[in-house]
TIRO-693037 format. One record per atom (N, C-alpha, C, O, CB): residue number from 1; x negated, y negated, z negated; atom name. Coordinates in nm, 3 decimals, decimal comma. Glycine has a CB too. Layout:
<node NUM <X Y Z> 'CA'>
...
***
This chain:
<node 1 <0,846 0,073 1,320> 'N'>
<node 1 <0,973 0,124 1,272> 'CA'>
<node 1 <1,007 0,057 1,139> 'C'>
<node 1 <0,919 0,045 1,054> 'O'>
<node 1 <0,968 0,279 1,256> 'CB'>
<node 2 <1,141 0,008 1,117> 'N'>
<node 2 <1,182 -0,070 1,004> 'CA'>
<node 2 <1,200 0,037 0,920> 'C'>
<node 2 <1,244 0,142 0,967> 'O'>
<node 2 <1,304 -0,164 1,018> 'CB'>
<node 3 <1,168 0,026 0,785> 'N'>
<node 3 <1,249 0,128 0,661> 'CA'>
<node 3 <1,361 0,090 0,697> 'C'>
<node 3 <1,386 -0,003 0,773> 'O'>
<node 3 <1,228 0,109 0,487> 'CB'>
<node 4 <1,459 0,186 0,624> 'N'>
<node 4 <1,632 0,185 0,623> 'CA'>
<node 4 <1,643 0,060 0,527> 'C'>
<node 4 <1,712 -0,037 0,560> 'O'>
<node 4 <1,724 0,348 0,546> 'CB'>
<node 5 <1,568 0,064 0,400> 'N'>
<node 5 <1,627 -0,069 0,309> 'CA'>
<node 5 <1,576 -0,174 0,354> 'C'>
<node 5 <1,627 -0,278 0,311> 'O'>
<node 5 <1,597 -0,077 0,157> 'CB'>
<node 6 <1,443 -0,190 0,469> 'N'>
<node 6 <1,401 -0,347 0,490> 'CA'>
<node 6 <1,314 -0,348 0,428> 'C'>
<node 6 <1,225 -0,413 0,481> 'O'>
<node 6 <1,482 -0,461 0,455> 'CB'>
<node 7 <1,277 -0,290 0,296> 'N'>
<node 7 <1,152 -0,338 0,224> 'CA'>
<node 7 <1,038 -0,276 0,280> 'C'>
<node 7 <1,039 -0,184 0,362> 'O'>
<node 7 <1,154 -0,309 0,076> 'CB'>
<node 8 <0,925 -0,340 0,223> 'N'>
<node 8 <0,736 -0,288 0,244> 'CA'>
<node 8 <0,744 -0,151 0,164> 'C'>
<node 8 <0,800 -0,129 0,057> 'O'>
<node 8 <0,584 -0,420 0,144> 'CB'>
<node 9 <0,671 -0,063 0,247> 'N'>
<node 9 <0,634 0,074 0,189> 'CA'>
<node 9 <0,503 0,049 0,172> 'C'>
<node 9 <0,439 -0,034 0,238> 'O'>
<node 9 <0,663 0,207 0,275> 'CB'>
<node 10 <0,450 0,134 0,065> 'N'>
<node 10 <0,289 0,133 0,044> 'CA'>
<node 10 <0,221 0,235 0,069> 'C'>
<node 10 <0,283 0,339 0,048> 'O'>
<node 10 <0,246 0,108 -0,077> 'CB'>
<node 11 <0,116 0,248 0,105> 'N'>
<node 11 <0,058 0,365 0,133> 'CA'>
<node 11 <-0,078 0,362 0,053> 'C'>
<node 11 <-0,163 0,310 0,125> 'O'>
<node 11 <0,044 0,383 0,286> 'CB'>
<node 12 <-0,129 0,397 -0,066> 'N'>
<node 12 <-0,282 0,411 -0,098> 'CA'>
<node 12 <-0,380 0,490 -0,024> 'C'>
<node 12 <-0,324 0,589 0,023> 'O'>
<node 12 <-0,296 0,461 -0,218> 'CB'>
<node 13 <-0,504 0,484 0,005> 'N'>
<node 13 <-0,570 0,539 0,033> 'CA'>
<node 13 <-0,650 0,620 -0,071> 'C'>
<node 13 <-0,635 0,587 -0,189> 'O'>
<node 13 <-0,611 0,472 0,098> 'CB'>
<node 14 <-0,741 0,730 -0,042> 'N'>
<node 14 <-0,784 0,798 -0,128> 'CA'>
<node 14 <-0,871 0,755 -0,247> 'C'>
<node 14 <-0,883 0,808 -0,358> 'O'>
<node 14 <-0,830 0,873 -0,067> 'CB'>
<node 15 <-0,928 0,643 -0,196> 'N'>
<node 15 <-1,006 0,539 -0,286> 'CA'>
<node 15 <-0,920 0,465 -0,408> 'C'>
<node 15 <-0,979 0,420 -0,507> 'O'>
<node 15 <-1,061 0,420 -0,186> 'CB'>
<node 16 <-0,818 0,459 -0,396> 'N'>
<node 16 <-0,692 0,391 -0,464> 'CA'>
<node 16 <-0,699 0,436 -0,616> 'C'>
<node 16 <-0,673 0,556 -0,610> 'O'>
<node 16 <-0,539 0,443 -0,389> 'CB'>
<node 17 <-0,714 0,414 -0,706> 'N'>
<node 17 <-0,665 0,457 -0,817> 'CA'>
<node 17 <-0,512 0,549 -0,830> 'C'>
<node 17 <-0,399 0,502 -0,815> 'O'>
<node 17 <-0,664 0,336 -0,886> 'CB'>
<node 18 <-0,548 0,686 -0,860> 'N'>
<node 18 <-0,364 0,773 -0,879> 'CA'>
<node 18 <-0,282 0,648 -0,961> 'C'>
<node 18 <-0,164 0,629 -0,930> 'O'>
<node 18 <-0,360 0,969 -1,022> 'CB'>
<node 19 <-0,341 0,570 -1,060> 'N'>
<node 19 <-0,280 0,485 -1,170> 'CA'>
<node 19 <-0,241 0,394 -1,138> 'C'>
<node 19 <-0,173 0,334 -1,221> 'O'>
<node 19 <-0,340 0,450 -1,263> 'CB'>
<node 20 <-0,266 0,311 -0,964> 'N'>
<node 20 <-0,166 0,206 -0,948> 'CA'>
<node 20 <-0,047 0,308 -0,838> 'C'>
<node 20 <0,010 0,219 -0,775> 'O'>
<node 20 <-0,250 0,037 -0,868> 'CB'>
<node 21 <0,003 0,422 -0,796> 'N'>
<node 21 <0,075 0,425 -0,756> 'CA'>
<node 21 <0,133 0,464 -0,848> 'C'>
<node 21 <0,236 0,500 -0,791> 'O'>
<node 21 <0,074 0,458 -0,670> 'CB'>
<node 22 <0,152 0,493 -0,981> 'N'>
<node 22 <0,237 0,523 -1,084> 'CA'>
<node 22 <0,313 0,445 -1,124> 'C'>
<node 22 <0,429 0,459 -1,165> 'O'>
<node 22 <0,191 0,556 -1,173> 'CB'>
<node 23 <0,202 0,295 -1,105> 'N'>
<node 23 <0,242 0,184 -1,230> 'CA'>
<node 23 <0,340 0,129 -1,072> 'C'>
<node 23 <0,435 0,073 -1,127> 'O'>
<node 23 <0,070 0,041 -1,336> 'CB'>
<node 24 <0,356 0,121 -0,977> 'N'>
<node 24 <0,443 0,084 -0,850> 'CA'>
<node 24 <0,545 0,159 -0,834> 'C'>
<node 24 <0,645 0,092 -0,807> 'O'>
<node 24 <0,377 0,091 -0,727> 'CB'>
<node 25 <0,560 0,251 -0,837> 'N'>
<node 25 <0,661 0,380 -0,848> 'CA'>
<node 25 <0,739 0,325 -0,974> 'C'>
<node 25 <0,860 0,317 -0,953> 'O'>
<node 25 <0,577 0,553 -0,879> 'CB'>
<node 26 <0,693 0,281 -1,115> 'N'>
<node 26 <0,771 0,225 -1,191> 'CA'>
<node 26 <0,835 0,108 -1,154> 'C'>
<node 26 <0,944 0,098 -1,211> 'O'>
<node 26 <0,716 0,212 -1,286> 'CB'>
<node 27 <0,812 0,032 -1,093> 'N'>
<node 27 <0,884 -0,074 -1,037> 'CA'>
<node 27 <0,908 -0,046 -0,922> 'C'>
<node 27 <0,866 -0,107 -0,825> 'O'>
<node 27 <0,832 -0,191 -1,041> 'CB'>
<node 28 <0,997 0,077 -0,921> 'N'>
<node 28 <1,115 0,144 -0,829> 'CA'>
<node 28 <1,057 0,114 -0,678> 'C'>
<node 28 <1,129 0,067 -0,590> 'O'>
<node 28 <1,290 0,063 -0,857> 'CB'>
<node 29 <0,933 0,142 -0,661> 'N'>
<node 29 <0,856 0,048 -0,500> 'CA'>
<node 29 <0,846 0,219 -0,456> 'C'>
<node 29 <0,842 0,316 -0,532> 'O'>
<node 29 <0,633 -0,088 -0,514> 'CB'>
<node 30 <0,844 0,214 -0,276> 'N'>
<node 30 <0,825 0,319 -0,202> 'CA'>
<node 30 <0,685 0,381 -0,211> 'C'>
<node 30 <0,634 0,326 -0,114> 'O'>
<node 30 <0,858 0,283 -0,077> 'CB'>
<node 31 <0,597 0,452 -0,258> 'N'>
<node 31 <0,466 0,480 -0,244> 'CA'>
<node 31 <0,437 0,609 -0,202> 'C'>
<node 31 <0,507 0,707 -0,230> 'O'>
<node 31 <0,404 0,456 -0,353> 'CB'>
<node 32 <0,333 0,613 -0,133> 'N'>
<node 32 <0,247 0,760 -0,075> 'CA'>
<node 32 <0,119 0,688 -0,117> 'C'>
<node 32 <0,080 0,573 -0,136> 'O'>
<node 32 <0,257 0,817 0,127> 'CB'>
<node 33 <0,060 0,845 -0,124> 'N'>
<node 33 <-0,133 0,797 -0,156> 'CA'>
<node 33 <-0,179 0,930 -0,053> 'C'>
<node 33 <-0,122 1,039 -0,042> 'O'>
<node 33 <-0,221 0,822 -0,393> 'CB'>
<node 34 <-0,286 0,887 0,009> 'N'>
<node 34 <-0,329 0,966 0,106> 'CA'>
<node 34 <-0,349 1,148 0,003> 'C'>
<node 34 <-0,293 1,251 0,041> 'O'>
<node 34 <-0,491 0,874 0,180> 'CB'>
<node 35 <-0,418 1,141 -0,091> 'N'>
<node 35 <-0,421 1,267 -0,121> 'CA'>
<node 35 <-0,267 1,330 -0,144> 'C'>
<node 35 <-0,264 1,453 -0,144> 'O'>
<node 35 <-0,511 1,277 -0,238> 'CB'>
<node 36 <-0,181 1,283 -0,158> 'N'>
<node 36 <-0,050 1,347 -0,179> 'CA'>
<node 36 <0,040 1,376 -0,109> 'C'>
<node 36 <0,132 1,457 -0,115> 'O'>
<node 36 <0,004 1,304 -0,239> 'CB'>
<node 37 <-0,013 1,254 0,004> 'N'>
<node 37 <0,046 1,320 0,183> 'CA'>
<node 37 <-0,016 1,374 0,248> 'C'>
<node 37 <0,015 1,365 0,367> 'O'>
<node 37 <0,080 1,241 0,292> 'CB'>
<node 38 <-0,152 1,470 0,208> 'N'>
<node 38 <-0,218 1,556 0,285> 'CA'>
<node 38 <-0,299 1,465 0,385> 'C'>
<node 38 <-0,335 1,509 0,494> 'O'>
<node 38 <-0,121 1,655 0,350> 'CB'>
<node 39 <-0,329 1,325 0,339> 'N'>
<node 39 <-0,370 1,265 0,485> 'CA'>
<node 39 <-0,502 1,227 0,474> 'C'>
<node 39 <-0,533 1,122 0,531> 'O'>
<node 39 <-0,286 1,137 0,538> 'CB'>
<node 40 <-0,605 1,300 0,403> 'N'>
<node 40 <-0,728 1,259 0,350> 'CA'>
<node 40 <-0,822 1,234 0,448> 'C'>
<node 40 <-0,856 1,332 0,515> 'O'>
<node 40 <-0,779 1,348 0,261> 'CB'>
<node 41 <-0,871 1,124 0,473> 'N'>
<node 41 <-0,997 1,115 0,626> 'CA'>
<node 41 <-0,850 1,133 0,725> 'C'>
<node 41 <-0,862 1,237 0,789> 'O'>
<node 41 <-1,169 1,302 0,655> 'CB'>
<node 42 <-0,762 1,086 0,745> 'N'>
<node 42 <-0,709 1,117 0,875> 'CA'>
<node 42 <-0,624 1,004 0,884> 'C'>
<node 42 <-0,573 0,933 0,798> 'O'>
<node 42 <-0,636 1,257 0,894> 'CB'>
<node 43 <-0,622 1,001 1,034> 'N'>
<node 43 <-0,525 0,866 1,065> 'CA'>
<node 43 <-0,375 0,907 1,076> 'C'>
<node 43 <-0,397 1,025 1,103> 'O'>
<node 43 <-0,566 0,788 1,219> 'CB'>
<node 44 <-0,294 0,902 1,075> 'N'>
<node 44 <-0,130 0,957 1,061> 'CA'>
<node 44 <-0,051 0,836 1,099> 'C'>
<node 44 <-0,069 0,714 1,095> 'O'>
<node 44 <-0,077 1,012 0,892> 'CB'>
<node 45 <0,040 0,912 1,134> 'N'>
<node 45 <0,183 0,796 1,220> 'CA'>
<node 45 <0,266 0,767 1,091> 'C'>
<node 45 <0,337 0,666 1,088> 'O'>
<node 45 <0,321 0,894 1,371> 'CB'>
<node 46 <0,261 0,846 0,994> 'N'>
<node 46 <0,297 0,800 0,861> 'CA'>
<node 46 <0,251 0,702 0,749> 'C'>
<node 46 <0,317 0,641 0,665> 'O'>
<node 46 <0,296 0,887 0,813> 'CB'>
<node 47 <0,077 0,706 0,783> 'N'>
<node 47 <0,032 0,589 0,698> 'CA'>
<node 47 <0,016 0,483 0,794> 'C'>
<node 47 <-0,057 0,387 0,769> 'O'>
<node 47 <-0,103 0,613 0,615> 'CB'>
<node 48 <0,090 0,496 0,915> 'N'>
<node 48 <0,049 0,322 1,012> 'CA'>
<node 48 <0,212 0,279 0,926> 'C'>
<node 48 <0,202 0,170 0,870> 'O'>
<node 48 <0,050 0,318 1,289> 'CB'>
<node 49 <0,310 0,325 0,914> 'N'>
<node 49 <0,408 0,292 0,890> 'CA'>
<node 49 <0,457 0,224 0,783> 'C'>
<node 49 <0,566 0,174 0,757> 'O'>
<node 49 <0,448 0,363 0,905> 'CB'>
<node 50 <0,364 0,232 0,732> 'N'>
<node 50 <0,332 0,157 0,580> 'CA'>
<node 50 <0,211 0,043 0,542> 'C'>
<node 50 <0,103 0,040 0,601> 'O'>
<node 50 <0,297 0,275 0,483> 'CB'>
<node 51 <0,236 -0,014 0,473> 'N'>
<node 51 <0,101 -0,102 0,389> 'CA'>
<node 51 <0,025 -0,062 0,382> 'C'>
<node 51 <0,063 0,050 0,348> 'O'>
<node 51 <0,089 -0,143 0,276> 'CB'>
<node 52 <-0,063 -0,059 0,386> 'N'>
<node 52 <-0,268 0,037 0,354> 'CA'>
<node 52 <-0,321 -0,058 0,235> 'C'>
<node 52 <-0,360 -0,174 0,251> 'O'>
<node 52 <-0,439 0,012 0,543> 'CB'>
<node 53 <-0,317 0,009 0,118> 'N'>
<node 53 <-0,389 -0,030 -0,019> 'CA'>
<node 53 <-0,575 0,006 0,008> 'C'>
<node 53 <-0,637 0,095 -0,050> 'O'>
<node 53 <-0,307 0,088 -0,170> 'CB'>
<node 54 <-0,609 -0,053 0,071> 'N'>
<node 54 <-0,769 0,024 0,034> 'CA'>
<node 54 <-0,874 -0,092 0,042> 'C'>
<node 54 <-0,859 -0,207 0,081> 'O'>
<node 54 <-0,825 0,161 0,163> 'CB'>
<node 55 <-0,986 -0,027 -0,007> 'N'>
<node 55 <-1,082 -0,106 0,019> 'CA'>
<node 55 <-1,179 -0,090 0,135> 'C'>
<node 55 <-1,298 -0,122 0,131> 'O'>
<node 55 <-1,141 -0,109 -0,083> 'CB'>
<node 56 <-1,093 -0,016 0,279> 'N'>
<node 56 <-1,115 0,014 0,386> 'CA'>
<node 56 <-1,065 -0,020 0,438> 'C'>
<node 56 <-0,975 -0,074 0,373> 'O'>
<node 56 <-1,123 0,088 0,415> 'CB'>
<node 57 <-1,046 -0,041 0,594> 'N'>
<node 57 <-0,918 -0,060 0,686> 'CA'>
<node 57 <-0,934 0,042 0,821> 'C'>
<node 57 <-1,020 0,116 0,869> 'O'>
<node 57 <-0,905 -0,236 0,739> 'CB'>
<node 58 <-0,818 0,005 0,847> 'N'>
<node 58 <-0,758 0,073 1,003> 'CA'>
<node 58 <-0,686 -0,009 1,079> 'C'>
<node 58 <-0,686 -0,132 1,083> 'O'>
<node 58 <-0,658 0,195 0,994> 'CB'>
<node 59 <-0,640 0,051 1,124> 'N'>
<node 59 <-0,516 -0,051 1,260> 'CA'>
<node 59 <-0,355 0,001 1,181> 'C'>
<node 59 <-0,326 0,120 1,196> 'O'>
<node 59 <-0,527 0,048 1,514> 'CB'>
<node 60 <-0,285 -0,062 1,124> 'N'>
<node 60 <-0,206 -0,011 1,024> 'CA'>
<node 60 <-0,072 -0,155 1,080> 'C'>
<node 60 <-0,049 -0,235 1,170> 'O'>
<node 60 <-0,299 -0,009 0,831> 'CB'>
<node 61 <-0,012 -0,095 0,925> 'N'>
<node 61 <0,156 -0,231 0,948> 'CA'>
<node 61 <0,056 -0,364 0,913> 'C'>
<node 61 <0,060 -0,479 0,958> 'O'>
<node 61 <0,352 -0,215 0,772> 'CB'>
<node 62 <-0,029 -0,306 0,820> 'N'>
<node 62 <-0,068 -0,433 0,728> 'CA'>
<node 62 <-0,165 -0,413 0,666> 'C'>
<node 62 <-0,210 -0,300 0,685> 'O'>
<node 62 <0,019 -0,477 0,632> 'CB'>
<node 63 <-0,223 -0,478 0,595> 'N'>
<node 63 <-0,361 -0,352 0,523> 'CA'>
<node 63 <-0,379 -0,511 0,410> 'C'>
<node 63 <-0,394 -0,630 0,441> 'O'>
<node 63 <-0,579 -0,278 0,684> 'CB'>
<node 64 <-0,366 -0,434 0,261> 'N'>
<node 64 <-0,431 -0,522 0,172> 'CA'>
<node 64 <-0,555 -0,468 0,096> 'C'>
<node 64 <-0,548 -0,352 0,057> 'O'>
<node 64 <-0,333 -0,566 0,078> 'CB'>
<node 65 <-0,642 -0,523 0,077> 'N'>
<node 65 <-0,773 -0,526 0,073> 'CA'>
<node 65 <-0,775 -0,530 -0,090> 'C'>
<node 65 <-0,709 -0,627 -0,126> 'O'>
<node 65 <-0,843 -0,649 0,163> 'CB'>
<node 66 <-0,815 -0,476 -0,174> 'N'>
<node 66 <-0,789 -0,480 -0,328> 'CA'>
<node 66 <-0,947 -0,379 -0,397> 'C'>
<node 66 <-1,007 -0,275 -0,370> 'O'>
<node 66 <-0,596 -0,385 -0,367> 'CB'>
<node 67 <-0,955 -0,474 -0,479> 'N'>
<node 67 <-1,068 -0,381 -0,601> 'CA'>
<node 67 <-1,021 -0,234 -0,636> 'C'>
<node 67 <-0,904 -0,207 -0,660> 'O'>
<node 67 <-1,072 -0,465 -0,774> 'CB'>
<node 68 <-1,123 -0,140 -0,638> 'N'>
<node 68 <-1,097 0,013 -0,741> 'CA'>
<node 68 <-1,114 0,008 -0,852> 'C'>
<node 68 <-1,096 0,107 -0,923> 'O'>
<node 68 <-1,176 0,130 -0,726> 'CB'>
<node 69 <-1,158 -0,126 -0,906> 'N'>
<node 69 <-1,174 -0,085 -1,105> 'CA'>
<node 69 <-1,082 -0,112 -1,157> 'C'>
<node 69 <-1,016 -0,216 -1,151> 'O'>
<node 69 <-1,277 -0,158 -1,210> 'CB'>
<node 70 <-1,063 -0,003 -1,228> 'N'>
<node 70 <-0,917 0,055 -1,343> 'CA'>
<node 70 <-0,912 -0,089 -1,390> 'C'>
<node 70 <-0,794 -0,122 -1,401> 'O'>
<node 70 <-0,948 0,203 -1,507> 'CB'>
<node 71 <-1,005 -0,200 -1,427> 'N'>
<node 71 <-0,974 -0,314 -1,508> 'CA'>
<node 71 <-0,919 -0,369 -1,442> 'C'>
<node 71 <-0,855 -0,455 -1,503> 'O'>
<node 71 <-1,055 -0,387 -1,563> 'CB'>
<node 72 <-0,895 -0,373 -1,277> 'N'>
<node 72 <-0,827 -0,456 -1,225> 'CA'>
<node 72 <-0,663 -0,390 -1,227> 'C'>
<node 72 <-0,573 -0,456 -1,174> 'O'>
<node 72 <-0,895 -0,487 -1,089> 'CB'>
<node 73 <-0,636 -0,275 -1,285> 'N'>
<node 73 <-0,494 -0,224 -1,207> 'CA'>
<node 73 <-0,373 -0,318 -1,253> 'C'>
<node 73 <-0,277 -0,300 -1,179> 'O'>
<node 73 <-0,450 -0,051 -1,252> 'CB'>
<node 74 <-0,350 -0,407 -1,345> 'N'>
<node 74 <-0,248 -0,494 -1,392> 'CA'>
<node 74 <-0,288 -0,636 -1,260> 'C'>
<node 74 <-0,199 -0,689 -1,194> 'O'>
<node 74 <-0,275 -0,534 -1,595> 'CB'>
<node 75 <-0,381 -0,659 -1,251> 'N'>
<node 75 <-0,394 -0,757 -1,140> 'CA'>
<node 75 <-0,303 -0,696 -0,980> 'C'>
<node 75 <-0,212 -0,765 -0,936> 'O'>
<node 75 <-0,582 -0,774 -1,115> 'CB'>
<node 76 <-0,337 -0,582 -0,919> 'N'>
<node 76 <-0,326 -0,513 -0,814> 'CA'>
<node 76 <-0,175 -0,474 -0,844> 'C'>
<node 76 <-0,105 -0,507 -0,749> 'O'>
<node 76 <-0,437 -0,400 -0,797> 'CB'>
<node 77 <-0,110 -0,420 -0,939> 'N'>
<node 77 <0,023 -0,432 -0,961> 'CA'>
<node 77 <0,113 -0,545 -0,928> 'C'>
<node 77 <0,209 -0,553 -0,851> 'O'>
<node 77 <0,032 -0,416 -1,072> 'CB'>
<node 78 <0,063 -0,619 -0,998> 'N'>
<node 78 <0,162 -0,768 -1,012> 'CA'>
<node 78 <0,139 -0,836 -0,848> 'C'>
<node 78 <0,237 -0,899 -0,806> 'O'>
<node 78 <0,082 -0,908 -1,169> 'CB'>
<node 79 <-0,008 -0,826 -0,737> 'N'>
<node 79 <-0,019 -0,860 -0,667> 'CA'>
<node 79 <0,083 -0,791 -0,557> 'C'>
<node 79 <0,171 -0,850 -0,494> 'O'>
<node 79 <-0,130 -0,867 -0,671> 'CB'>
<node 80 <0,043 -0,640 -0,549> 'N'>
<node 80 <0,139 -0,564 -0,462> 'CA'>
<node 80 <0,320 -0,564 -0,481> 'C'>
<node 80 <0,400 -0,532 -0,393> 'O'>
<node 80 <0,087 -0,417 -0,483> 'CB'>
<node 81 <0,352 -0,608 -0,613> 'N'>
<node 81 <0,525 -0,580 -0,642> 'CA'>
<node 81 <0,525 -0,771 -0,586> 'C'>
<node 81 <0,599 -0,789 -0,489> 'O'>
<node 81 <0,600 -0,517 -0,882> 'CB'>
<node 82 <0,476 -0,859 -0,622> 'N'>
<node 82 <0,466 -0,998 -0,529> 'CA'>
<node 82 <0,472 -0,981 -0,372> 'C'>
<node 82 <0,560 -1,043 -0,313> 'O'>
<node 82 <0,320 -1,073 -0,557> 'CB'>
<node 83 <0,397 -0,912 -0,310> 'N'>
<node 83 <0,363 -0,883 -0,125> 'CA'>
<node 83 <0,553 -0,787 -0,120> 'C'>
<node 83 <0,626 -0,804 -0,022> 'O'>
<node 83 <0,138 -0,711 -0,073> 'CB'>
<node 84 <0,598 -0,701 -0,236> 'N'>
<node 84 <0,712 -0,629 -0,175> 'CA'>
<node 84 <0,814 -0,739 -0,209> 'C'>
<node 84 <0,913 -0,732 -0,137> 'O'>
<node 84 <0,747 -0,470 -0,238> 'CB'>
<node 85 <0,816 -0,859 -0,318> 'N'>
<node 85 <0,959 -0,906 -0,342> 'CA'>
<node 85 <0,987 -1,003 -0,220> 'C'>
<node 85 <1,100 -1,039 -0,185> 'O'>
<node 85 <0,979 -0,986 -0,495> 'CB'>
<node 86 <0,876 -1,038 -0,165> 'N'>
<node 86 <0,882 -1,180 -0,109> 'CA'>
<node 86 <0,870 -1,163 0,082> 'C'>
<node 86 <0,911 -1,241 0,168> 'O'>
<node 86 <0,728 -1,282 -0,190> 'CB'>
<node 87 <0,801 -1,035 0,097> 'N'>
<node 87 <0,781 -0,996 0,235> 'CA'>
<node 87 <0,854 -0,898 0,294> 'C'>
<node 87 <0,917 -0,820 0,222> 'O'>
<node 87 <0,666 -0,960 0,255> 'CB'>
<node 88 <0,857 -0,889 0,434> 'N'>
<node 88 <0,954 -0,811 0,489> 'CA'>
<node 88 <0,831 -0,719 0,578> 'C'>
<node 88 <0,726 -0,768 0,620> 'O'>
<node 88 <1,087 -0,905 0,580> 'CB'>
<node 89 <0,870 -0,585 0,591> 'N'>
<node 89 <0,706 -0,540 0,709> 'CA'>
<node 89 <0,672 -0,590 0,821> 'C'>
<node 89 <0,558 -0,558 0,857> 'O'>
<node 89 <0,695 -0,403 0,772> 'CB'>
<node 90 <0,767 -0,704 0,937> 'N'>
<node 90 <0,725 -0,762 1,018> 'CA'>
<node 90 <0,669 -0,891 0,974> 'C'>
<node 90 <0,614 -0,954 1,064> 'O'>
<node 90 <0,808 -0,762 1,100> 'CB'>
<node 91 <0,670 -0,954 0,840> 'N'>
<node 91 <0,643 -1,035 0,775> 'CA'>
<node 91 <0,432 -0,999 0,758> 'C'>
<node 91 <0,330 -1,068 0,749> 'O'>
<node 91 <0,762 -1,023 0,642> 'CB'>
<node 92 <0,471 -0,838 0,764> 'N'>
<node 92 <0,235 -0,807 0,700> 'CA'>
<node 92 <0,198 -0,733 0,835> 'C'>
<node 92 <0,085 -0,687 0,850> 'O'>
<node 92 <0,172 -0,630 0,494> 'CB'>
<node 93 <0,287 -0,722 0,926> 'N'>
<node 93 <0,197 -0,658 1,037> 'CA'>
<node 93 <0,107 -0,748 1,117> 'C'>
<node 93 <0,141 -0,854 1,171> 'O'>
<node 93 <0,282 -0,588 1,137> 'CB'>
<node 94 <0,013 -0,703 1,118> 'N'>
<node 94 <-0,109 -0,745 1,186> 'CA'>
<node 94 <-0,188 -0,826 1,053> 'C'>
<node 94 <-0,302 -0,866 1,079> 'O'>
<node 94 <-0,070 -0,853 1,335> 'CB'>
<node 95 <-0,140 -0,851 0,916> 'N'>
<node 95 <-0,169 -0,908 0,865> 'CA'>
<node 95 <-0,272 -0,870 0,726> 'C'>
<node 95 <-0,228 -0,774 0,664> 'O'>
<node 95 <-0,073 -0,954 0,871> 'CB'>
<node 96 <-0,374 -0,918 0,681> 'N'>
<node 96 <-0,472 -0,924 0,582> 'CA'>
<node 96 <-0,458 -0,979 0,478> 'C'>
<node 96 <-0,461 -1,102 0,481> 'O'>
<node 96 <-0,563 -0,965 0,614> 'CB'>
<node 97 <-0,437 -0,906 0,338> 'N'>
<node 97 <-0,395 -1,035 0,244> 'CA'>
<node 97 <-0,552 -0,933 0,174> 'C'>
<node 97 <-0,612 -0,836 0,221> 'O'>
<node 97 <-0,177 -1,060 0,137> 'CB'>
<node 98 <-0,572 -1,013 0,043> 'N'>
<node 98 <-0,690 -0,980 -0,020> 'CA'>
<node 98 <-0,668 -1,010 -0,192> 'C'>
<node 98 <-0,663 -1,124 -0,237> 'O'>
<node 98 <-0,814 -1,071 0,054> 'CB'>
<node 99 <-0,657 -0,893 -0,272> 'N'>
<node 99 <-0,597 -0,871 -0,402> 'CA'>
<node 99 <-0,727 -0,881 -0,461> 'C'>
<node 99 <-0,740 -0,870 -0,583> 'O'>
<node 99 <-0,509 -0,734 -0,431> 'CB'>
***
């Protein structure tokens, strides 16, 4: 399913730092994090619909593969608002990028 605007939605997983969906949310980007959509340990038709931030995977739109240390969160920012300016979601499905 396309978003209405065309752009990549993100989805964190529970592993995710709360502090990069803040610092993404500031640069006006779509975000869910599994603890805040109730989707903790569970697979959902809502997080396939989106990007998967983790250092896990699933069968998803897209899944980017990224570090949990807080020292990396300015790296993982600038990487993820790069994957939304430049990609479209049929652009990361099926696809692996590595932050």
């Amino acid at each position: 399913m396309k978003p209405p605007d065309g752009r990549i939605r993100f989805h964190l997983d529970e592993n995710v730092a709360a502090a990069l969906a803040v610092a993404l949310r500031l640069r006006d980007m779509d975000v869910t994090k599994t603890n805040n959509a109730r989707l903790a340990g569970a697979s959902d038709r809502h997080a396939r619909r989106r990007l998967l931030a983790t250092p896990g995977g699933a069968d998803h739109a897209g899944i980017v593969f990224c570090l949990t240390d807080p020292q990396n969160l300015g790296k993982l920012v600038r990487g993820l608002a790069l994957i939304h300016e430049v990609l479209v979601p049929e652009e990361m499905r099926s696809r692996v990028e590595y932050l």
